[in-house]
N, C-alpha and C positions, 0 to 999 in steps of 0.2 A: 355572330351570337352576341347577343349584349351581357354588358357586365352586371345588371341586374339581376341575375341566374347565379352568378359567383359571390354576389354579395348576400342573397338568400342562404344557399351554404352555408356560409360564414356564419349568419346568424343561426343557421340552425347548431354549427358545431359549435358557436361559443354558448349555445343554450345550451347542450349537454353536458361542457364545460362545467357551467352556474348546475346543472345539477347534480354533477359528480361533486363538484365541492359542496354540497349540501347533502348528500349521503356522507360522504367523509366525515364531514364535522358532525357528523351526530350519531357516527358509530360504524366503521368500518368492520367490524366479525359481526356487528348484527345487518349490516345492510350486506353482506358481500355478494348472496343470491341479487339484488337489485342494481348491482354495482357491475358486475357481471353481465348483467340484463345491459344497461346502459351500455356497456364497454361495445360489446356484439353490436350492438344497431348503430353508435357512431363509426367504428369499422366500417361498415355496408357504406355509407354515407359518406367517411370520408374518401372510400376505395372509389366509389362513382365521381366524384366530385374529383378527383385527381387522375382519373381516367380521360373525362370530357378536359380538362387542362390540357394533357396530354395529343390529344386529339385536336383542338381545337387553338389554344391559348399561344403554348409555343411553339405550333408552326406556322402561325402567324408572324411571329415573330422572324423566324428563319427565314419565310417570303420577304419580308423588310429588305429594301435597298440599300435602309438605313444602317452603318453598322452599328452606331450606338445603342440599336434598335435591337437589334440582332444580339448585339455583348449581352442588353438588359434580361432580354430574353434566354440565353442561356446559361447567364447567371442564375436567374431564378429557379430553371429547370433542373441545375445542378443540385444548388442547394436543398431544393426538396425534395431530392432522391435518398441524400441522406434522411431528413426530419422522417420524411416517410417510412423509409427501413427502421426507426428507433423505434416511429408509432407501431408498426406492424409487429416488431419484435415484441415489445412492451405488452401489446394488445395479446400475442398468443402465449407469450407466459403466465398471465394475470386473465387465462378467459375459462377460469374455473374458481367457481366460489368459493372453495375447500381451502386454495392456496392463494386467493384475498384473505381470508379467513383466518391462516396458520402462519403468516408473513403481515400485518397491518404497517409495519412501520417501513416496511421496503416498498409495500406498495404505494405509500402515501409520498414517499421520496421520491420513486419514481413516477410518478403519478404527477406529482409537482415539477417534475424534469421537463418531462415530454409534454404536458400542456402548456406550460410558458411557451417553450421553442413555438409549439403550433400557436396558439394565439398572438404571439409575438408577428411571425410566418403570415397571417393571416392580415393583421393592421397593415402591415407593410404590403401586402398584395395589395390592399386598399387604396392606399397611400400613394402608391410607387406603378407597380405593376398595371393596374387595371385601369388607370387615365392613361396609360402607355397603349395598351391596349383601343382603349375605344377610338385613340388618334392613327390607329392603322387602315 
């Protein structure tokens, strides 16, 4: 599978990224129905997107004879089982507009937490991971 399919992803979850930070900034109790909205459809997206990883990315790796290859590889897999259990968690406390709405400043903190980590997560898959990948 090429890395062109992962790199799309990326851009689409750092676009909902740019537009959760633009609902934020211009009004979290008045945006939280749209916030809410976004939250659900990046979920869907990132749940697929880290499925096909799953399936596809690190067992590629684990096939590798290579073991640097192999370490890199479940390096990666680790580390994203945590980010991913935050994102999930985060995603199902915060997937009702009432309590975006009645908390704005826990969600903004947390909202700030867990997007750095992923797009952080994500450069570096760029960077690192996925020229790893296409050399398998």
């Amino acid at each position: 599978m090429s890395i062109e399919r992962f790199e799309h992803d990326h851009g689409e979850i750092h676009a909902g990224i740019h537009e959760l930070r633009k609902l934020i900034a211009t009004g979290i109790e008045r945006n939280a129905a749209p916030i809410t909205q976004l939250l659900l459809a990046m979920s869907a997206s990132i749940k697929l997107h880290l499925a096909v990883e799953d399936r596809v990315v690190y067992p590629a790796f684990m096939a590798s004879t290579q073991p640097a290859m192999q370490a890199l590889g479940r390096s990666y897999q680790e580390e994203m089982g945590g980010i991913a259990q935050r994102y999930m968690e985060f995603a199902r406390r915060w997937n009702l507009a009432n309590r975006v709405a009645a908390q704005p400043d826990a969600f903004r903190a947390e909202a700030n937490d867990v997007f750095k980590a992923l797009f952080l997560r994500t450069r570096r898959e760029e960077a690192e991971l996925y020229p790893a990948y296409a050399k398998l």
